[in-house]
DSSP file (Angstrom, degrees, kcal/mol; ACC not computed):
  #  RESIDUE AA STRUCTURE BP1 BP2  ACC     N-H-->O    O-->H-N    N-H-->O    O-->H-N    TCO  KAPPA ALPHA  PHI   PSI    X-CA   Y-CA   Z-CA
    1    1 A X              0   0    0      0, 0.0     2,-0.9     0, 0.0     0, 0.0   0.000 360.0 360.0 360.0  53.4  110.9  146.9  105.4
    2    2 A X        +     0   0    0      2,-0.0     2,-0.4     0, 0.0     0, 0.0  -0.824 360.0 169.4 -76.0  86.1  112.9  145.2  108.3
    3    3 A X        -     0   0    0     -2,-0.9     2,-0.3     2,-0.0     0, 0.0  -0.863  33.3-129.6-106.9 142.4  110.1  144.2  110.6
    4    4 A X        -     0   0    0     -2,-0.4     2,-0.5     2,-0.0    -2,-0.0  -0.544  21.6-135.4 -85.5 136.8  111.5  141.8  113.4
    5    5 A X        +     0   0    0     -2,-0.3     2,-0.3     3,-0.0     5,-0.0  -0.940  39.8 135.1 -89.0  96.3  109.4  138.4  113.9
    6    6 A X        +     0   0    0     -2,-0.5     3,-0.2     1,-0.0     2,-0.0  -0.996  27.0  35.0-153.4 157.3  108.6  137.2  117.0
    7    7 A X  S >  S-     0   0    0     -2,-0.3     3,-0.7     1,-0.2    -1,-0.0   0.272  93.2 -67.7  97.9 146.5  106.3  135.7  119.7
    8    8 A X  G >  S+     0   0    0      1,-0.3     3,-1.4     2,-0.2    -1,-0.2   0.397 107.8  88.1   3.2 -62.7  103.8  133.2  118.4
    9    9 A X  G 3  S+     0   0    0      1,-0.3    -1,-0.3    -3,-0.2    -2,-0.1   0.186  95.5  63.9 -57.2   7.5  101.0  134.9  116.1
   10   10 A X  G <   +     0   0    0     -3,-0.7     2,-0.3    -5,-0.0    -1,-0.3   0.663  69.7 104.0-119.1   3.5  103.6  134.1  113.8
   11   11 A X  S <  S-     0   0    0     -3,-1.4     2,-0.7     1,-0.0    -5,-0.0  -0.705  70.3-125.8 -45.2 105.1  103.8  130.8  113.8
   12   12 A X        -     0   0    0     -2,-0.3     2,-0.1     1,-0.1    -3,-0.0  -0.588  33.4-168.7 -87.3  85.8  102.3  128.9  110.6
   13   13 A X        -     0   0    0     -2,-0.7     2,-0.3     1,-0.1    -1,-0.1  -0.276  21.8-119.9 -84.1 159.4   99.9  126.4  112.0
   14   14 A X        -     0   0    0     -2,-0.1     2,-0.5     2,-0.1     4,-0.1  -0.768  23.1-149.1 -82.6 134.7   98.0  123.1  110.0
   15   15 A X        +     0   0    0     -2,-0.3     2,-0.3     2,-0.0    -2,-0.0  -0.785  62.5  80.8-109.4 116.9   94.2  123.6  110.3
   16   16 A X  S    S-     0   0    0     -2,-0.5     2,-0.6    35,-0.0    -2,-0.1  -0.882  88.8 -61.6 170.6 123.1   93.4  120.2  110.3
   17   17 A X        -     0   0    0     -2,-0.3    -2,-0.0    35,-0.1    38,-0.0  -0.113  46.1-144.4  -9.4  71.9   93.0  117.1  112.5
   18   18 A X        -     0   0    0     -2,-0.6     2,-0.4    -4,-0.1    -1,-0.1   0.078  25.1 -98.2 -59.4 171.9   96.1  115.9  114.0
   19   19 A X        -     0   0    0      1,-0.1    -1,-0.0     2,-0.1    25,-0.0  -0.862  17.5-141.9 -92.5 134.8   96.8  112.2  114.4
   20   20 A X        +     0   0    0     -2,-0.4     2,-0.1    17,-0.1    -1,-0.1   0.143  53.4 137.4-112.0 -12.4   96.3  110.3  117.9
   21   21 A X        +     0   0    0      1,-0.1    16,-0.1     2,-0.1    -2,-0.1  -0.167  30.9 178.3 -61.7 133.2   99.3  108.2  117.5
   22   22 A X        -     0   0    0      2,-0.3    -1,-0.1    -2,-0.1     3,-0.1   0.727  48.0-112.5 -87.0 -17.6  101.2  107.9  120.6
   23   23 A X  S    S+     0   0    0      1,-0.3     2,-0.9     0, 0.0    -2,-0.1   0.493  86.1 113.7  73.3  12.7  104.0  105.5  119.0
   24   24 A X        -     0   0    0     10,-0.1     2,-0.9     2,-0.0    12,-0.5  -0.941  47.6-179.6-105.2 134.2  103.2  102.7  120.7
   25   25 A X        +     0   0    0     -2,-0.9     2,-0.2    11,-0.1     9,-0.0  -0.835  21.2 135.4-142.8  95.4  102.0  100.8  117.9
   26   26 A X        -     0   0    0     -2,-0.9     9,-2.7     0, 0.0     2,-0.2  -0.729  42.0-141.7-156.7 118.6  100.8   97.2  118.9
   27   27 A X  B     -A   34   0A   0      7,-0.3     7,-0.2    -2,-0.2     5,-0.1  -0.432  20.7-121.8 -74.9 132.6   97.6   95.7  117.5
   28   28 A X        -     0   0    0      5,-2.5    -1,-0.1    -2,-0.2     4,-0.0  -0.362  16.9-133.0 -70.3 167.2   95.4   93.6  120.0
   29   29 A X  S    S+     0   0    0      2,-0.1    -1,-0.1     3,-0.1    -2,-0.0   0.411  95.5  29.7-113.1  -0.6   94.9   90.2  118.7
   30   30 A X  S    S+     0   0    0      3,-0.1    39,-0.1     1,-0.0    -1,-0.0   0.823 125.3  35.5-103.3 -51.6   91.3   90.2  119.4
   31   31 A X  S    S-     0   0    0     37,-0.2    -2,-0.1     2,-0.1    37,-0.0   0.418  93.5-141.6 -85.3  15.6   89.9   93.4  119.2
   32   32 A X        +     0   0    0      1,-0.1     9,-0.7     8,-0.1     2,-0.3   0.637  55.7 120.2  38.2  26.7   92.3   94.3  116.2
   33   33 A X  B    S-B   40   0B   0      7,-0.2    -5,-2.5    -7,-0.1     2,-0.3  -0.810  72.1 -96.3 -98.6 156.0   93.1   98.1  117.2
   34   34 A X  B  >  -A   27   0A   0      5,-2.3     4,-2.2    -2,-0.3    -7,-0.3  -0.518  28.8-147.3 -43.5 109.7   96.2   99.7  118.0
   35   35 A X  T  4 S+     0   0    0     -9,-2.7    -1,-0.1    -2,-0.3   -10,-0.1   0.462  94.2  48.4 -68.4   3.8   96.7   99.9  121.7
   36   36 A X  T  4 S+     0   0    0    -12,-0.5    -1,-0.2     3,-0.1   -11,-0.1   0.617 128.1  15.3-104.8 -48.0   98.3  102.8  121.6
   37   37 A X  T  4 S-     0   0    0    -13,-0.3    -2,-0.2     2,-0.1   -17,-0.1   0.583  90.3-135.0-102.8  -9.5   96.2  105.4  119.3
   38   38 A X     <  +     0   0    0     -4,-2.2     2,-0.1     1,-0.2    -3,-0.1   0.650  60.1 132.6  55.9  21.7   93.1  103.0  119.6
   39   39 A X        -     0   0    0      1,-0.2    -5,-2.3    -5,-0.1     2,-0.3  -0.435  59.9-112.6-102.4-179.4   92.5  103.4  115.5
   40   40 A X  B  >  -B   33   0B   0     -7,-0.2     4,-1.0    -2,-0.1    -7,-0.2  -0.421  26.2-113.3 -87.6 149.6   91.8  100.4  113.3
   41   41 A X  T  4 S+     0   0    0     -9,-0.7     4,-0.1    -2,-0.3    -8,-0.1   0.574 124.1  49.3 -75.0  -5.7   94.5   99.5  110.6
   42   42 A X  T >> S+     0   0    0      2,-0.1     4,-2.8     3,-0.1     3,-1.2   0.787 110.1  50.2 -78.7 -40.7   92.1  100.5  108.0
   43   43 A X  T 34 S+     0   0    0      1,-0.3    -2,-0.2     2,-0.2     7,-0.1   0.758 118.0  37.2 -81.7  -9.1   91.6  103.6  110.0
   44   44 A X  T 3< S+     0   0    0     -4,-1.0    -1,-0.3     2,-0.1     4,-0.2   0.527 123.6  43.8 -98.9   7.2   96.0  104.5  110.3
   45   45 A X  T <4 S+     0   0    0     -3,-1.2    -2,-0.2     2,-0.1    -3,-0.1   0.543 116.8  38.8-131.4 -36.4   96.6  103.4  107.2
   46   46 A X  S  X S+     0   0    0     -4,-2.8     4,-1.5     2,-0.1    -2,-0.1   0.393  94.7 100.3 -83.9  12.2   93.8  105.0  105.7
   47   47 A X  T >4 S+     0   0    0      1,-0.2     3,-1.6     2,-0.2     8,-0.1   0.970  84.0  47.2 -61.5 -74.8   94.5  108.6  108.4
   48   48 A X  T 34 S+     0   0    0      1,-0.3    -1,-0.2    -4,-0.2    -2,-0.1   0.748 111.7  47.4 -36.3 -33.0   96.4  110.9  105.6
   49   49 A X  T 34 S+     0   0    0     -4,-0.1    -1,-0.3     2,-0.1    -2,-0.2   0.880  94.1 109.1 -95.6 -35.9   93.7  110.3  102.6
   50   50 A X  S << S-     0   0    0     -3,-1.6     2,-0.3    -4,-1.5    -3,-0.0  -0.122  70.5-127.2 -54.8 134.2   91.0  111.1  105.1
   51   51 A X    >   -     0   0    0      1,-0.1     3,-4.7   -35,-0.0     4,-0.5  -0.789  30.5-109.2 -73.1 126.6   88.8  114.5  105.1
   52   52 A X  T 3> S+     0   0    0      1,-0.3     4,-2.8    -2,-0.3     5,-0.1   0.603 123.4  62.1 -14.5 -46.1   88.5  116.7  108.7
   53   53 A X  H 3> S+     0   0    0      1,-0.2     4,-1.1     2,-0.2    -1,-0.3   0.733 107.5  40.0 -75.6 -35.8   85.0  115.4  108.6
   54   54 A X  H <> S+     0   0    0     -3,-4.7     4,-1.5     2,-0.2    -1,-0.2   0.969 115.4  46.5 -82.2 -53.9   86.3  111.9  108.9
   55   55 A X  H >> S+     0   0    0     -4,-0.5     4,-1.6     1,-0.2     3,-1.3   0.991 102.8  60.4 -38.3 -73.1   89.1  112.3  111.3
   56   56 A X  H 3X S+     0   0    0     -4,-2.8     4,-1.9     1,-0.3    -1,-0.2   0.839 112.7  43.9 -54.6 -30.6   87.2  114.4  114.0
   57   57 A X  H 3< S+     0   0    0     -4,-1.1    -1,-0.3     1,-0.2     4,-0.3   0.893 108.6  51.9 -84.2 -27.0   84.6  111.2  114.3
   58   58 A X  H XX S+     0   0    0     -4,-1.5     3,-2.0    -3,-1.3     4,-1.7   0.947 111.2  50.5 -38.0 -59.7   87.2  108.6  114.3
   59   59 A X  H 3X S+     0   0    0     -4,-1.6     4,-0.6     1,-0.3     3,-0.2   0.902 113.0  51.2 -56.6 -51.4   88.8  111.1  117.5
   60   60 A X  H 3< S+     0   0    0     -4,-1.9    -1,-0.3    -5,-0.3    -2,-0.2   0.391 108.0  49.1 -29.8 -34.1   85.3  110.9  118.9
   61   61 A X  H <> S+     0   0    0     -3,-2.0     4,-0.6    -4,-0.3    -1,-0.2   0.266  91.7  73.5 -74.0 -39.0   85.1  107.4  118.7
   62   62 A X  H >X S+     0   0    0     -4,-1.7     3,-2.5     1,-0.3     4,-1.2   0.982  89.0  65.7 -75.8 -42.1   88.6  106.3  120.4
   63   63 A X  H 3< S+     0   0    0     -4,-0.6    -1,-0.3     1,-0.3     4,-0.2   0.856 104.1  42.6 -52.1 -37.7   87.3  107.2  124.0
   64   64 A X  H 34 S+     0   0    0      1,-0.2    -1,-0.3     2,-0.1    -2,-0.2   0.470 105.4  63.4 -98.3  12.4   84.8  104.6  124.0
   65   65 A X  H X< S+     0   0    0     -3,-2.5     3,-3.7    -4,-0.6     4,-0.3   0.881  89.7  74.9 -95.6 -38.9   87.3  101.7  122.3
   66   66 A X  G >< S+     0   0    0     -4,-1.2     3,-0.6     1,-0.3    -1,-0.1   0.586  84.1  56.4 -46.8 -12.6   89.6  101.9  125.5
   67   67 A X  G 3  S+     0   0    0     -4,-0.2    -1,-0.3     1,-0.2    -2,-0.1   0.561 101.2  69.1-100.9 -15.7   87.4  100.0  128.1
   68   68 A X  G <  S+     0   0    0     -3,-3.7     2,-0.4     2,-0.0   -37,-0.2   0.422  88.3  79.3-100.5  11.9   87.7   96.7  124.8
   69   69 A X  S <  S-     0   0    0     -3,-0.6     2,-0.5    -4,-0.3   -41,-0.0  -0.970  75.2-165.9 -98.7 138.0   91.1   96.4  125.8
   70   70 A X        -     0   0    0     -2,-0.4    -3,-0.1     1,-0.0    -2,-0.0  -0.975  24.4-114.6-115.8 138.9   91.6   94.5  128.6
   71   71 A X        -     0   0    0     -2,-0.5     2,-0.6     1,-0.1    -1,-0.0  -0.109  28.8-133.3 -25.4 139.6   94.5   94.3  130.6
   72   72 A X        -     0   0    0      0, 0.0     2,-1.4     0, 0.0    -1,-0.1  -0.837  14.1-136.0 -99.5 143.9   96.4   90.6  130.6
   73   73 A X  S    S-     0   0    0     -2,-0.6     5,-0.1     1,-0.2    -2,-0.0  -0.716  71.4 -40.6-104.0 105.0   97.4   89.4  133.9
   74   74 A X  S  > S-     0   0    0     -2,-1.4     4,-1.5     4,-0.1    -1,-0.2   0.797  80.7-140.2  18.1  75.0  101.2   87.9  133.5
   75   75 A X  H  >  -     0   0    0      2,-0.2     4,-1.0     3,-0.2    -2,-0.1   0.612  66.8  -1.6  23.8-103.0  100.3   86.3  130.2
   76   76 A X  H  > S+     0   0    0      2,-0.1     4,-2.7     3,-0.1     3,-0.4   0.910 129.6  56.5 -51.2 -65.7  101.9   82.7  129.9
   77   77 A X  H  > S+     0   0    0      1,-0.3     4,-2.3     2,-0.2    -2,-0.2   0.843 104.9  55.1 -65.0 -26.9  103.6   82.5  132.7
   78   78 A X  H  < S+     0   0    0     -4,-1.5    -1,-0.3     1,-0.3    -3,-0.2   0.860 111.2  46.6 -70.2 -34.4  100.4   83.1  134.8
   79   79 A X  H  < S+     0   0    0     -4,-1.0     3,-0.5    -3,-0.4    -1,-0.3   0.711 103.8  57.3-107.6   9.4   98.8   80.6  133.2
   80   80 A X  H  < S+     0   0    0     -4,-2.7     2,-3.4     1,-0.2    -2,-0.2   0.980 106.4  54.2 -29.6 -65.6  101.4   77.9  133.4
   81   81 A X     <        0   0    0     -4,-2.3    -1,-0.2     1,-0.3    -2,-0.1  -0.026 360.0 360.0 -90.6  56.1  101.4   78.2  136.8
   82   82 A X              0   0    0     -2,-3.4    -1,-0.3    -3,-0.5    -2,-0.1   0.306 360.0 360.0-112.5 360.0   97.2   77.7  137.8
């Protein structure tokens, strides 16, 4: 029984919600989410312990948190100089 392995279909996948994190891991200081994955810090810190059910509406949910970040326009310095 030497059957040779290859191509894909063989390949041992997760079924299961994957994580959203990008690495860029910096919390806004208003709206408190990540600005990178858009989750809470209850919601990465609570990601692992979480059921499919829970994840897949969290994932659902991060398209409509990007529009509560807004961009800053050159921070300090911009507004020293007004």
């Amino acid at each position: 029984m030497n059957e040779e392995i290859s191509g894909k279909e063989n390949i041992w996948t997760r079924d299961e919600v994957e994580s959203p994190c990008v690495q860029v891991c910096l919390v806004h200081p208003k709206e408190r989410i990540c600005t990178g994955c858009l989750r809470s810090i209850d919601e990465i810190a609570r990601w692992s312990k979480m059921n499919a059910e829970e994840r897949s509406a969290i994932m659902q949910q991060l398209p409509t948190r990007a529009p509560r970040l807004q961009k800053r326009r050159g921070g300090r310095t911009a507004r020293l100089h007004r």
